[in-house]
N, C-alpha and C positions, 0 to 999 in steps of 0.2 A: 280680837279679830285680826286677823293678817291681810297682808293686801289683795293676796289673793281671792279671799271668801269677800271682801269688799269688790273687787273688782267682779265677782259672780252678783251680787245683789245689784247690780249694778247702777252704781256713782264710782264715778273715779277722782278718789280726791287730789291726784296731782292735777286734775285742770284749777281754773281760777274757779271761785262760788265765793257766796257770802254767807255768813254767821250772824248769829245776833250777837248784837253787844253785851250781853249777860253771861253766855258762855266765851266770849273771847276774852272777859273782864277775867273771870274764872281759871283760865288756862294764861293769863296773863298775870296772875297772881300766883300760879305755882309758879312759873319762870323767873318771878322775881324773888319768891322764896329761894329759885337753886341756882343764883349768879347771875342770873340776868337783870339787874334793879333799876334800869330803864325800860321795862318792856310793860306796856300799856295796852289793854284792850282794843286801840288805835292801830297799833304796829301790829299785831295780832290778825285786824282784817284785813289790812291793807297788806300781810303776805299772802292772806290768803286769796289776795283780790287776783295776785300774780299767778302765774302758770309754775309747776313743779318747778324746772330746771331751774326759774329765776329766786327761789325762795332760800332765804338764809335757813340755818338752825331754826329759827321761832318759825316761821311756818313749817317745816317739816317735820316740826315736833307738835306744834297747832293741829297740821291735817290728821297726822298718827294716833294722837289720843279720842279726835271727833272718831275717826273708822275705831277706833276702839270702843267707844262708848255704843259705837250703834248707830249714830247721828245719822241724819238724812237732811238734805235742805229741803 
């Protein structure tokens, strides 16, 4: 899904929201698979607690893969 067709269903994942802990464990475990081996289900919502502009690599890669999956809060 591209941001665009998310941004039509409309949720926009650059504002803050939250996750459950089950999918941010999830997306916190590939991260730590591809270089990132401090990155925790923890850090995971608490980027995405933030607003786009403020978000490192792991939420920007967090919000990309939820709009990819489909996710909805």
């Amino acid at each position: 899904m591209t941001s665009d067709s998310a941004a039509a269903a409309g949720f926009d994942y650059s504002q803050p929201f939250e996750v459950d802990i089950g999918r941010a464990a999830v997306i916190a475990e590939r991260l730590r698979d591809n270089g990132y081996p401090c990155c925790t289900a923890d850090v995971v919502t608490a980027e995405l607690a933030s607003p786009g502009q403020e978000r490192s690599f792991v939420g920007r890669f967090a919000a990309d893969q939820l709009g990819r999956a489909g996710w909805r809060p």
